[in-house]
N, C-alpha and C positions, 0 to 999 in steps of 0.2 A: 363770148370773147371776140375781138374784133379782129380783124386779119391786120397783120403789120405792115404799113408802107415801107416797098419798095424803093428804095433810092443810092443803090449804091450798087456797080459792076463791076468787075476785076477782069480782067485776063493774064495767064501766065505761060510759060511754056516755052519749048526749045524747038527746033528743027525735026525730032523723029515722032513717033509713038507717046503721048502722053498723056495721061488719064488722070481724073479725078475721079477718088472710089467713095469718099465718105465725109460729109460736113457739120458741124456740132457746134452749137455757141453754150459758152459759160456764163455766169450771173453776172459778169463785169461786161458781157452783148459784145464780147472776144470772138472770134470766128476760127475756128479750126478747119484747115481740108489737109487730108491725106490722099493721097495717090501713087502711083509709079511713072517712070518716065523712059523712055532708051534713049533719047538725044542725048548726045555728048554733055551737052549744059542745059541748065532749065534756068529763068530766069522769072521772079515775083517783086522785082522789082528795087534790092535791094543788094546784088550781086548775084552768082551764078554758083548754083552747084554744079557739081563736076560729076559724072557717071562715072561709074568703076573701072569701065571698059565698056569696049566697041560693041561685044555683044551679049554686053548685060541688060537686065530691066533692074532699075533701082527705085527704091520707097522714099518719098518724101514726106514730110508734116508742115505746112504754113500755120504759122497764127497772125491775126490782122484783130485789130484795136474797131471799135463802135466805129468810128472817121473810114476805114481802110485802108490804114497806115500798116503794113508788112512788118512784126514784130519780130519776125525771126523764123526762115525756112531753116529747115537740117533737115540733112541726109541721114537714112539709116545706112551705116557703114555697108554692111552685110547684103551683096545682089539679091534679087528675089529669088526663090527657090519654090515655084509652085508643087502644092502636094499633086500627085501623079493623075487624081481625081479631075484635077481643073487644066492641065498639060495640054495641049490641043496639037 
């Protein structure tokens, strides 16, 4: 199997804390990233979500189209609630 060229980069992100945890494509070469963010606002390019509060971390999901056209970020409503295990 042949490795896939490279030719497309993104950047997103707000002013605090923001992470990218996990990336996936579908059979339509869709791009999924999930992560969390604490900035006030994160931005992919297509408007800005808004964080819950000052000192929350909130969960995002981006999908971007084969071109890397931003199909539509959403917030998960609900702050992150790490289980006690991963709490630092």
């Amino acid at each position: 199997m042949e490795a896939p060229e490279f030719n497309l980069g993104k950047s997103a992100g707000g002013s605090g804390n923001d992470r990218g945890y996990a990336v996936s494509c579908d059979a339509n070469s869709n791009v999924f990233l999930t992560g969390w963010y604490t900035s006030a606002t994160i931005n992919f390019g297509t408007g800005n979500l808004t964080n819950a509060g000052s000192a929350t971390t909130d969960i995002f999901i981006v999908k971007y189209d084969a071109s890397g056209s931003t199909l539509g970020p959403k917030l998960l409503e609900e702050p992150l609630q790490m289980a006690p295990e991963h709490a630092k």
